[in-house]
Each structure stands twice: as structure tokens, then as C-alpha cells.
N, C-alpha and C positions, 0 to 999 in steps of 0.2 A: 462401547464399541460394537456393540450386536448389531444395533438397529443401521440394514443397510439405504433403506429407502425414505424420501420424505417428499412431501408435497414441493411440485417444480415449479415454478412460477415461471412464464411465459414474455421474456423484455424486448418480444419482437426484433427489430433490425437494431439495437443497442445490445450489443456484448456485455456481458454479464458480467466481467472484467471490470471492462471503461465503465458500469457505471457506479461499480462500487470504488474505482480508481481513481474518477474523477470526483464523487464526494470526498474521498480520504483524502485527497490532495489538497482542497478546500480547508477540509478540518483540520487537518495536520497546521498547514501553513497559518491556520487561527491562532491554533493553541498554544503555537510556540511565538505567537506575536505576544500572547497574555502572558505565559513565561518569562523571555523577555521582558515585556512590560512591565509586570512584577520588581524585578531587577532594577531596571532602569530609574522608576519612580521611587524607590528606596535610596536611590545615588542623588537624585534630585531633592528627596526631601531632607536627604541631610547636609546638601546645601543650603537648603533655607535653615536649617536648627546651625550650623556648624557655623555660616559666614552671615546668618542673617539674611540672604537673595532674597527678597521680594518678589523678583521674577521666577526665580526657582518654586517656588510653593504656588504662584496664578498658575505654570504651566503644569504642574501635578496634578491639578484639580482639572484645566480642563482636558489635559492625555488622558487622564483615566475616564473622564465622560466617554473620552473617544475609545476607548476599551469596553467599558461596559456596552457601548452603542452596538460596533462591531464583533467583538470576539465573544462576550458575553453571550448575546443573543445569535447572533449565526451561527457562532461554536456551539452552543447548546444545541439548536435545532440541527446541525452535521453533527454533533457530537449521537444522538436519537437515529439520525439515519443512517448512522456508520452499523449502528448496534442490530437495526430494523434491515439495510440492505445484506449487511453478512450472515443474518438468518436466512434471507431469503436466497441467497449463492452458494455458501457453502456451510449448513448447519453443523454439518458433521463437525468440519474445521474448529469452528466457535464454541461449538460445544467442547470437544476435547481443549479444548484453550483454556476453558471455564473450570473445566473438572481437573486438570490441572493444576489451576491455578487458583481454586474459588477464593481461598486465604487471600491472597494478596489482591488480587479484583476487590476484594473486600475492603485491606485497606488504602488502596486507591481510591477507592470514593468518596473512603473518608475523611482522605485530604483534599478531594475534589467541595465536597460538604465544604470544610474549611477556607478551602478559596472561594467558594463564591458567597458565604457567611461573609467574609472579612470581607469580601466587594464591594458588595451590596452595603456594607457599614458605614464603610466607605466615602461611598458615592451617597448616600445619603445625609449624613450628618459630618464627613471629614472637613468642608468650610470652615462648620463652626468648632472643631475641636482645636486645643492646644497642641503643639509638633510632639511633644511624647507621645500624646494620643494618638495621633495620626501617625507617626513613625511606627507603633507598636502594631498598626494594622495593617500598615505595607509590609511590613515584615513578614505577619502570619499571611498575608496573601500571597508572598513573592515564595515563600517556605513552602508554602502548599503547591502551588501551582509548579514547583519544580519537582515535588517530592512526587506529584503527579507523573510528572514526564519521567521520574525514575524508576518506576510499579512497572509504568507501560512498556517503557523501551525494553527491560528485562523480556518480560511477556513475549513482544515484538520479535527482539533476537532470538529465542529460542529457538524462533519458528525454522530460522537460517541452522543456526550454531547450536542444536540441543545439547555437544559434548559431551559429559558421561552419563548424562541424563536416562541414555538409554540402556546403562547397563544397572545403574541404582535407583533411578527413578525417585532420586530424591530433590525433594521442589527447589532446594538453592543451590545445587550439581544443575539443574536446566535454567535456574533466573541469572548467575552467575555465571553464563557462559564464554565462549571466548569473544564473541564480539559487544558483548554488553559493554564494556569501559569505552573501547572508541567510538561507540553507536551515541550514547551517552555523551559524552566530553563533546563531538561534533555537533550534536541538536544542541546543545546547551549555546555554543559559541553562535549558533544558526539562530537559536531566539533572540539574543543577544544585538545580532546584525538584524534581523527584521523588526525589533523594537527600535533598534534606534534608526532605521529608514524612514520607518511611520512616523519618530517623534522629531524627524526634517519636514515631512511633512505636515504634522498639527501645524507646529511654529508657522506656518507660510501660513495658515489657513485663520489660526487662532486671531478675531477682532483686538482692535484697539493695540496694537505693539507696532513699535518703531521698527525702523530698519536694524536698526543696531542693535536692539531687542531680538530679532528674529535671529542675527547673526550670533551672537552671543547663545542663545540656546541652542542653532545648530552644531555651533563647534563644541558644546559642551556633551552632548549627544553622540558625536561622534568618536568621543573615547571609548563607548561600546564597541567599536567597530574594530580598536585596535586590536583585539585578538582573533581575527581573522586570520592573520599572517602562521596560526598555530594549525590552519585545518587543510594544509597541502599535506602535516607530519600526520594527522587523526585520518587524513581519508586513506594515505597508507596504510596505517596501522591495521583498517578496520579491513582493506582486503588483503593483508594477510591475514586475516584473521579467519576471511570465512574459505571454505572449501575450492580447493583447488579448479572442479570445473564449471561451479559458480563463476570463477574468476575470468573463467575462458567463455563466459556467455558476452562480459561486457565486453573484452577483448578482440572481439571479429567473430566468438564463436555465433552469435545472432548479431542477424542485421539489426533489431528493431532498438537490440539492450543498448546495443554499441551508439546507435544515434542517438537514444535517451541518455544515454550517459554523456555525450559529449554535449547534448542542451544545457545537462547540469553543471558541468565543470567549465564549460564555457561563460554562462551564466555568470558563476561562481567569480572566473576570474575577471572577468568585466567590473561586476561588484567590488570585488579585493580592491582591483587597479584604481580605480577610482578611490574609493573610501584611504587608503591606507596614502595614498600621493597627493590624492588632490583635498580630502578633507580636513586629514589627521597633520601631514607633511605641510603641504603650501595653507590650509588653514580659507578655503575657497569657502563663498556664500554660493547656496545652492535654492534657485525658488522651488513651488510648487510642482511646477512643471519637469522638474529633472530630477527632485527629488519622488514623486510617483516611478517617472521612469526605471530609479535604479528601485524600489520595491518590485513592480512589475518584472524583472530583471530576477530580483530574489524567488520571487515565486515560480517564475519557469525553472529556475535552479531545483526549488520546492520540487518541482512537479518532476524533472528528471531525475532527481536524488529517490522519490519514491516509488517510481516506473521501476526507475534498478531494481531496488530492494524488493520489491512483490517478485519483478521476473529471475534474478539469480534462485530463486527458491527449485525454479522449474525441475523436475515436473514433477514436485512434493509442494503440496504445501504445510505440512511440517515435514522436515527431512527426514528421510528413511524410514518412517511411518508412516503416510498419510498422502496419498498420489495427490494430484488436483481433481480427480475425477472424485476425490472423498471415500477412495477406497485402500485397505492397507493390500501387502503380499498377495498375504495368505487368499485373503476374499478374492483376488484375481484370479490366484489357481481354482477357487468355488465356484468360479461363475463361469470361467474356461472349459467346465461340466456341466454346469448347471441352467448356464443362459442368465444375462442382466436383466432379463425381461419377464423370465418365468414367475418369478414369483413376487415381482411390484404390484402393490396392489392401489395403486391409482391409473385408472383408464388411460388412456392416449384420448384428446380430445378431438373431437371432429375424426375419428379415424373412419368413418365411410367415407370420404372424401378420396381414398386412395381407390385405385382399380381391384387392387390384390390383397390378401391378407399379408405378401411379405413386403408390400410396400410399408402398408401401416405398421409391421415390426419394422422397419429400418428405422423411420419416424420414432417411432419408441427408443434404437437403440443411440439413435443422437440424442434424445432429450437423457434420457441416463450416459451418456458418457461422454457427448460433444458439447453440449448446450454455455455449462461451464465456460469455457475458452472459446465458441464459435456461435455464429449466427449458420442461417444455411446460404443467404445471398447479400450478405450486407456487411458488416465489422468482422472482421477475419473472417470472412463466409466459406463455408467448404467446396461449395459452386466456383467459385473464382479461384479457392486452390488448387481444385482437383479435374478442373472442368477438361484439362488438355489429358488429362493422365486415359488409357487407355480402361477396357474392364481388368485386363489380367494386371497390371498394374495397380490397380484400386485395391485389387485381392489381395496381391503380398503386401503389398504398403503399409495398408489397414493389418491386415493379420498381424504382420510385424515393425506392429508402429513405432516401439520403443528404439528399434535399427533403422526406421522411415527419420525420425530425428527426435533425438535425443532426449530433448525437454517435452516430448508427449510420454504419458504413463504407458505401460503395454496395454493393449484391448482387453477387456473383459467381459470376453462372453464368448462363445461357442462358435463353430464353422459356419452354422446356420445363419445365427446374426450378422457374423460379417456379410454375406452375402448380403442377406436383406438389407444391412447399411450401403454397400455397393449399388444393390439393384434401385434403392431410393434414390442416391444422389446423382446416377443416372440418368432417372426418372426427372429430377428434377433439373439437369442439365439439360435434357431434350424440351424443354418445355412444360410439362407436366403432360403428357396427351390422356385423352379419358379410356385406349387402353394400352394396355402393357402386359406382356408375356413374361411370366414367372419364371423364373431360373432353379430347374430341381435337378439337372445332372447329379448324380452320385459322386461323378467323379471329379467334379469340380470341389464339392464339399468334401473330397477325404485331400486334397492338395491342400484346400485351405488347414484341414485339422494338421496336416504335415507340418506347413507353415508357424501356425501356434505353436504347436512342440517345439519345433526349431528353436524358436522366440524366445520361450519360457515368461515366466512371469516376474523377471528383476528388470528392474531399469537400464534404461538404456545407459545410464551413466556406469552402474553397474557392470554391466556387458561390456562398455571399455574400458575399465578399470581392468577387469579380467582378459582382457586381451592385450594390453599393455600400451592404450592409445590414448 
């Protein structure tokens, strides 16, 4: 936890956010297809060993083609990018994740090893083997690939729920926390439902079967689906689980959590409604076409279920450790002295390009503390947040950003820097013009040092807690 600074990568008019949020959402929704799919072809192949199905054992062999095709290989290359873009956003993050938890990353992989061992065995020779054989290696693949998602989700929840983690600092006090059972038990039921969407969809697609063929394995399929009806009680459980003004993000307390949350659970309930009445109950054939539908359906669910979960974290990304700007407390109150910019030692690029030396510190003091969450004109751009707000308004706001709202960290860095972040975004509200007059009142910079005091350096959740709101 020393090292405060590292090399910033530059993601242009794409939020640094959205683009590690939309790979994760991608992968996510892979890997809990293999999951699932795991699951599912173990139900199917002991169809074919238990009742003999013939149809059951053609469609194992070509659903898992259809696994290996998609989740194998695109989850593996999102699975590389997930690893490659959270380096590049928030290292600090990853790293503390790691150093945490390096044991159990460790044996994640090595059930990850084991699932794609047993895949690949699979998928190669599972044709020609006898149903023991083949039974005994959807098994270790469906084992693995779940015991996967059990290392992660651990890991994952912490990040929300570290519980006493923070006063023992012991690794199964932070993997065992309070939202890991329902975080868990819900993904589980979620692979579960996106396994057996897709495996309505093989059937449609899959050569040479009858109608009645295609029917028959959808409704056999959609006995996955029947424990959906369990994840109205697990999405309960899981927000009572995490912290109370977490809860008040999805609630109304943000515009953006509250529409993502209602994509997901809307989503959700369309899926249910459908699957549990019209599949499960009336026993409905469903073609290609509507069976994509309700997958596409599952994945915007996907994508709102993990919008929530990255943003209830705000504005930690590990709670009460670890701001999103990748800085703990303590470092706020150091840099509240000392300047965010004093002593980084990677250049600001292109900084002749500014009229002013305090332009080019403001430039600097976005790429260390804004860049994270904001563009300057494009995905949440600070231009289009800030563009109405007055200078004296820019001053308090920024100075006390943690009481400007809530889910931003407080500022870290000195009277000086706010300005200079003030007088840039200014600067770049007016147009950029080639000059600009430096802002060095005295007396503007000891209001702003007022301001900071005022502020302190606790979270703005913090600060309401202590005020009893």
C-alpha cells in the first residue's frame, strides 16, 4: 500500500468505467453460461446412461461444441482482458485484491486448469468414449467450473462486505463475508437460467432433428429454469446483506443505479414470467427466434445486475479502505499537504499545449483523481457536468466533494490544485482559447484551504452517518 502513483493510460472519450464494465459484463455473462452448462450436460448425460435417450447424448456432444465454440474462447480472451484492463484502471485495486487473497486466486486457477482440462477432453475424444467416461468428465468439468465461480464470488463480495475482515484481517473473516452465500446461491441459479436459454436455443439450431425432437429437449431444458422462482427470496437476502447506504444508491439515492437496477429486475421478471408459466407450467415450444430473445433478455438482466454491484460499492472500491480514486484515508489527509501532483513522477503529456503552468496542473490533477470515473467532454464528462456551475461554485463543490455527493471520494490534494482543476475545466468550457489568465489571489486559495478543513478527509457516507442522515 505505499506505492501511490502508476502509469495512467489515456481511454480518450470512453470512461474508464464503461470499459472495463462492459468487458466484465461480457465475461461474466460467459462464464456463468459454462457454469451452468457444466450443470446442465451432467443432467443430460445421465439421461442418456439412466433411460438410454439417444437424443440426450447427440445433444451433449453438440451443446458442449457450442460451449467450447463460445464461452471457451471468448471467455478466455475476456477472461485475459478483464485481468489486462483492471491493470490498466485501477492497479492499486487488483493488486490489493491479489495480496489478499493470492492463496485462493491460486486455487481458482486450479480449478479453472481443471475445467478447461476436462473440456478440452471432452470435446475431443467424448464421441468415442463409454457414458462412465464421459459422465466422469462432465462432472470434473461442471465441479470445476463452479468451484470457480465459488474462489471468485468470495473475492468479488469482499470488495462490497469485507465484515470483520477489517479488524482481523483474516482471509476467511473477508471471503466468508455477509454477502457471499446470497451472491453465490443467486449466480448459481443465473447460470443455471442462461444454460438452459442457450440450450433452447442449440435445439432450434442443432441439424437433422425433428420437431418433436427439438420439443422434447426444450422442455427437458427448461427444468433448469425451475428454480428461478427462488431468486425474488436471494436478491432479498443479498440487500440486506450489504450496507445500508449502498442500499439507498439503488433506491432513488442515484439516478443511474436505480435505472440499472430496474433493466435488471425487469429483465429478470420477464425471463421468470415466461420460463416458470409458459415453459415449465403450460409446457410451450419455443423456436430460435424467441428463444435468442429471452437469452438477450437474460444478459441485459446480466448487464444491470453488474452495473449495481460495481456502483453500490461508491465511492470505495473496497469499502472503507480503498476510495475509487485508489487512495485509502490516511493518503487524503497527505496529499491535502502535500499536492496529488507533487511528487508523481510520470509527466502530464503534451502539457505545452496549455497557455499556463496552472492549466497543465489541473490536466494533471484530473488524470490523478478524475480520469477513473470521468472523461473531460464525453462519458460522464466533467464539461457537461460542470459546465452551468459558476467559478465560486466549482471551488466549494470540488473542495468538498465528498458533501458535493456522496458516492465521490473527498479531493486529494491541496488549495492550489483545486483551483488549477477549476481554472482548467473552465478553460475548457470556454473553448480552450490560446490565452488565459492565471488565478493567484491569496485569498481565494486560503477559502479554498477553509473549505478542505471544513470537509475533512472521511467519506461523504461517513459524514452522514455522523450527522444522523
Amino acid at each position: 500500500m505505499q506505492d501511490l502513483y502508476y502509469p495512467i493510460n489515456d481511454f480518450g472519450s470512453l470512461m474508464k468505467g464503461l470499459a472495463i464494465g462492459g468487458l466484465g459484463i461480457v465475461h461474466v455473462f460467459l462464464a456463468q453460461f459454462a457454469i451452468g452448462g457444466g450443470l446442465l450436460m451432467c443432467y443430460f448425460q445421465w439421461l442418456a446412461q439412466a433411460r438410454g435417450s439417444r437424443l440426450a447424448r447427440e445433444f451433449t456432444d453438440g451443446y458442449f461444441k457450442f460451449i467450447v465454440l463460445v464461452s471457451f474462447v471468448v471467455g478466455a480472451i475476456t477472461g485475459v482482458g478483464m485481468w489486462f484492463t483492471s491493470i490498466q484502471v485501477s492497479a492499486r485495486t487488483i493488486g490489493l485484491m491479489v495480496e489478499s487473497f493470492h492463496w485462493l486466486w491460486a486455487i481458482e486457477w486450479t480449478f479453472f486448469c481443471l475445467e478447461i482440462a476436462s473440456g478440452y477432453l471432452f470435446y475431443r475424444y467424448g464421441p468415442r468414449l463409454p457414458d462412465a467416461a464421459r459422465m466422469t468428465l462432465l462432472v470434473a468439468y461442471a465441479i470445476a467450473a463452479w468451484f470457480s465461480l465459488f474462489w471468485i464470488n468470495g473475492i468479488l463480495a469482499w470488495q462490497l462486505t469485507p465484515g470483520r475482515w477489517h479488524e482481523t484481517h483474516n482471509i476467511w473473516d473477508g471471503f466468508f463475508n455477509p454477502s457471499f452465500w446470497p451472491s453465490l446461491l443467486f449466480r448459481t441459479i443465473t447460470s443455471m437460467t442462461i444454460a438452459a436459454l442457450a440450450a433452447c436455443v442449440v435445439a432450434n439450431v442443432l441439424p437433422r432433428l425433428a420437431r418433436e425432437d427439438r420439443e422434447q429437449l426444450v422442455h427437458i431444458s427448461a427444468r433448469f429454469l425451475i428454480p428461478m422462482v427462488l431468486m425474488p427470496l436471494l436478491a432479498i437476502w443479498y440487500f440486506l446483506a450489504i450496507p445500508t447506504d449502498s442500499r439507498s444508491w439503488v433506491l432513488g439515492g442515484s439516478a443511474a443505479m436505480t435505472l440499472f437496477f430496474a433493466l435488471g429486475a425487469g429483465s429478470s421478471v420477464l425471463v421468470g414470467a415466461y420460463a416458470i408459466f409458459g415453459l415449465v407450467r403450460q409446457q410451450l415450444f419455443i423456436n430460435g427466434a424467441t428463444a435468442l430473445l429471452l437469452v438477450s433478455l437474460a444478459f441485459l438482466a446480466t448487464a444491470g445486475g453488474e452495473f449495481v454491484r460495481e456502483g453500490v460499492r461508491k465511492p470505495f472500491t473496497i469499502r472503507q479502505l480503498l476510495y475509487s480514486n485508489s487512495l485509502t484515508q490516511s493518503e487524503v489527509k497527505r496529499l491535502r499537504a502535500r499536492g496529488c501532483t507533487t511528487d508523481d513522477p510520470y509527466p502530464l503529456q503534451n502539457a505545452d499545449r496549455y497557455p499556463t503552468e496552472q492549466l497543465a496542473k489541473g490536466a494533471h490533477v484530473f488524470r490523478n483523481l478524475c480520469s477513473v470515473c470521468h472523461t473531460l467532454d464525453a462519458s460522464n464528462g466533467l464539461v457537461h457536468l460542470t459546465g452551468s456551475w459558476s467559478v465560486g461554485q466549482l471551488r466549494i463543490n470540488v473542495a468538498q466533494l465528498q458533501r458535493t455527493k456522496p458516492f465521490m471520494p473527498p479531493f486529494a490534494g491541496n488549495a492550489d490544485e483545486v483551483e488549477s482543476l477549476v481554472q482548467w475545466l473552465k478553460w475548457n468550457t470556454a473553448g480552450r482559447p490560446a490565452t488565459w489568465t492565471a488565478s493567484t489571489d491569496a485569498a481565494v486559495l486560503a477559502k479554498i484551504d477553509q473549505w478542505l478543513e471544513e470537509a475533512g478527509t472521511e467519506s461523504g457516507l461517513g459524514l452522514l452517518a455522523k450527522e444522523g442522515k
